[in-house]
N, C-alpha and C positions, 0 to 999 in steps of 0.2 A: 504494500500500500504506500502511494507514494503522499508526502505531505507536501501542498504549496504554503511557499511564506509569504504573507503581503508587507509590504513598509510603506509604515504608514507615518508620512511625512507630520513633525512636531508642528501642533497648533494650526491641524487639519480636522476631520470630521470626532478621529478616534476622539480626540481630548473635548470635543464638542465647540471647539475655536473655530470660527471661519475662518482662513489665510488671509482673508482680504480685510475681515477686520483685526486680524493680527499687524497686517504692515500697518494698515491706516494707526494703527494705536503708537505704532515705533516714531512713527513719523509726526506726532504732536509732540510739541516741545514742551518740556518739562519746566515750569517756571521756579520751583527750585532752581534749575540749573541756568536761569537767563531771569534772573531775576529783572529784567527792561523791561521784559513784556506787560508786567504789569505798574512798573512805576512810571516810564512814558506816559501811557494814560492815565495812570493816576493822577500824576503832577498837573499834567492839562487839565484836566477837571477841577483840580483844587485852583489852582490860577484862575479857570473861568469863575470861577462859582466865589472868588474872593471877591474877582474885576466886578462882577455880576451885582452881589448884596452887598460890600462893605467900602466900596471905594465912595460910595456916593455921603454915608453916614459918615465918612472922614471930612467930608465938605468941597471937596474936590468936582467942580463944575461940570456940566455936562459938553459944554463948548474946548474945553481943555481935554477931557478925556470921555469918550462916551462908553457906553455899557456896551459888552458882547452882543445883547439883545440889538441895538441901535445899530452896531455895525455889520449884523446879519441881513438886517433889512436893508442897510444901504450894498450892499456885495449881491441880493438881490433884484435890486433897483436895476443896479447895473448889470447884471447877468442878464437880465430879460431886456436889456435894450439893444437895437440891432449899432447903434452909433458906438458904444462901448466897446462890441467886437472888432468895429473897423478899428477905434486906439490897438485893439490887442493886436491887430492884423498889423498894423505899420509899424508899430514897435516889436513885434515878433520876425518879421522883415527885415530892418534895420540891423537888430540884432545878428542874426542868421549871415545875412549879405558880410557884415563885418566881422563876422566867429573866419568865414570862411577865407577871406581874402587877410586876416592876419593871421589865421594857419601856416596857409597858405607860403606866405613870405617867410614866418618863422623856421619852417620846416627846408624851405629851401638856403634860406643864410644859413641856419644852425647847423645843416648838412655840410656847407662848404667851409666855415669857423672850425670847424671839429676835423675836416679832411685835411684844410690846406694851411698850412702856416703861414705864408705869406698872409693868406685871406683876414685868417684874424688877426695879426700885428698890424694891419692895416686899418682893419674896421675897427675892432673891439674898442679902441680909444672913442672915437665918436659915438657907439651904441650905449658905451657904459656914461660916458655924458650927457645922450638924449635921455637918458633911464632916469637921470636924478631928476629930471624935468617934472612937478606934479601933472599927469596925463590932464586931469580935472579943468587945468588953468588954463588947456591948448585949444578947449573947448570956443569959448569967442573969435578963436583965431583961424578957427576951421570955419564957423559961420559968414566969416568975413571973405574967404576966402571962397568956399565953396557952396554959400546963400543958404536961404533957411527951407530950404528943401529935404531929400532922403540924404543925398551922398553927404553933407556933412556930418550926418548921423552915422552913415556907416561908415565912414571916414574915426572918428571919433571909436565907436566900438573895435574897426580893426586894429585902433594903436593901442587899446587897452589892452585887449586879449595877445597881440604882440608877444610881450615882455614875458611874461609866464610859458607861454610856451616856448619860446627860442631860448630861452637859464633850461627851461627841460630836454631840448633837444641835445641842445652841447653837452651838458653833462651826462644825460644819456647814452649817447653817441662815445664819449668818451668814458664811458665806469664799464666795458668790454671785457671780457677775461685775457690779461696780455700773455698766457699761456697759450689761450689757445689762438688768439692770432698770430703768435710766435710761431704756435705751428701749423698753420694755413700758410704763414709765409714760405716756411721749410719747405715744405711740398709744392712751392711755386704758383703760391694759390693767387689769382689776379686781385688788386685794390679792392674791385666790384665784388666779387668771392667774399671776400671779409668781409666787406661790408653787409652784404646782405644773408648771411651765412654766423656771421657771430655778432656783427656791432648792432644791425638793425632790430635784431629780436632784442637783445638787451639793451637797447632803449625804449622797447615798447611800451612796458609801465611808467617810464619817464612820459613819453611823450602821452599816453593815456592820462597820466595825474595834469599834464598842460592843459590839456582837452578841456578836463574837468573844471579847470583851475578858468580857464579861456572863457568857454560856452556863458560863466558867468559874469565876467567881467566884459562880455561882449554886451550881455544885459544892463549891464551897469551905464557902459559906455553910452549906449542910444538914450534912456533915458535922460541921465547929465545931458548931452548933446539937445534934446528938446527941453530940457529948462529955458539951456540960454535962448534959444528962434526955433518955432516951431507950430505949424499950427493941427497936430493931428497927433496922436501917438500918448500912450500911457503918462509919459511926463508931463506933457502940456495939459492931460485930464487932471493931475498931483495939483499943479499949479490952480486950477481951475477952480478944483474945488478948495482950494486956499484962500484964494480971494476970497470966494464965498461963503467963509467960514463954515466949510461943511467936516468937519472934524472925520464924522464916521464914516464919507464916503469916502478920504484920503485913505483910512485906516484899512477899507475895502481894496483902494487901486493896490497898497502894499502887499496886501494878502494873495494879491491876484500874481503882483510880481514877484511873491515868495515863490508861492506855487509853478509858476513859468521857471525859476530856476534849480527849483528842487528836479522838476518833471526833465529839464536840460541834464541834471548830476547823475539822473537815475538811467536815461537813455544812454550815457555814455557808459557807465560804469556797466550796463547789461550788455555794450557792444564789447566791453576792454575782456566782459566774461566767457564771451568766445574767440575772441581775436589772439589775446594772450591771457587764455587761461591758463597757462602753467607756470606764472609769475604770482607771486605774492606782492602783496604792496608793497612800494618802494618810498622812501623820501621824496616828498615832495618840494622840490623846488620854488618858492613862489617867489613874486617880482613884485 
């Protein structure tokens, strides 16, 4: 008589576990072990609920600082208005136009700075001089220059975003393993070889924390730029509702443009998680 044996896979039918609600259980995070999970929202809730009931019985005016309540309805105000979106549309524009085009330029200097020595004995004197310049102040000089239309705007964001990423490119480009381009050279291996073969992956996290670092200072940029001349775009709405002492709809455009740069931080950080996934974070560079 022959006996079959079955195997019967742990926290399957035998033990009356479904598998499926087995993994699903592995995979809830244990807030013993991440204790964030719950103090993030806690903290938020204590904040709103202090901002909410106790700032007003402190005596603190409602033109000065308004209630969570007050500035939920003004972020809906504005959500429901189609004029609102077009500000988000020109200043999400602005922005974008100028992330890209000082990319752009950083990624192409900071490639020839880090290759050629001549290149940076040349330039770096002049970059590390523009750099002490506050970007902020160049603002009137862009509008003068290039009128108060988009391109001083994006003008304005490409020089912000600039400086962070071209400090991430160079030093990226340059923290390489000099082992093993010592021995890519051994073996005859071409400039371009190294470069794209050992220097360029180990700058990726560099140049990824630029991104990150950029995307929001590209946001920064256009708005500053529509303070000084502008008649359309997030800034000039800030402004607007200033004159108007509209406290809680300011308090709204800011939450909007939190939101636009978190939603920038998290797009780049999901692209850095396939691109170079096999990098852990690096020192960020900032400018």
């Amino acid at each position: 008589m022959t006996t079959h044996k079955t195997d019967v896979p742990v926290g399957g039918p035998a033990d009356g576990t479904p598998p499926a609600a087995t993994r699903a259980r592995r995979r809830l995070p244990d807030p013993r072990e991440r204790p964030e999970l719950l103090l993030v929202p806690g903290v938020f809730v204590a904040v709103i609920l202090f901002w909410e009931y106790a700032i007003r019985p402190m005596g603190v005016d409602e033109y000065v600082l308004p209630k969570p309540s007050q500035i939920a309805d003004a972020l809906w105000r504005q959500l429901t208005d189609d004029l609102f979106w077009g500000h988000v549309q020109v200043t999400v524009q602005e922005a974008l136009l100028g992330f890209v085009f000082g990319v752009g330029a950083a990624l192409v200097l900071g490639t020839a700075i880090s290759q050629v020595r001549l290149v940076e004995r040349t330039l770096m004197p002049y970059i590390v001089a523009f750099q002490t310049v506050p970007k902020v102040a160049l603002a009137p000089l862009f509008v003068v220059w290039f009128g108060f239309g988009m391109t001083s705007k994006v003008v304005m964001a490409a020089v912000i975003s600039f400086f962070p990423m071209l400090v991430n490119v160079i030093e990226g480009l340059r923290s390489a393993d000099a082992d093993r381009v010592q021995m890519l050279t051994a073996f005859r291996a071409s400039r371009w070889q190294v470069f794209r073969m050992v220097q360029f992956p180990t700058a990726l996290p560099f140049i990824f924390a630029g991104l990150d670092i950029g995307i929001v200072f590209a946001i920064l940029g256009a708005v500053v730029g529509e303070f000084i001349g502008a008649k359309e775009g997030l800034g000039y709405l800030l402004l607007q509702t200033n004159y108007n002492f509209d406290i809680a709809g300011m308090f709204a455009v800011l939450l909007v443009l939190s939101a636009l740069g978190l939603l920038a931080h998290f797009v780049i950080r999901s692209i850095q998680k396939r691109v170079a996934f096999w990098a852990q974070q690096n020192t960020v560079v900032a400018s």
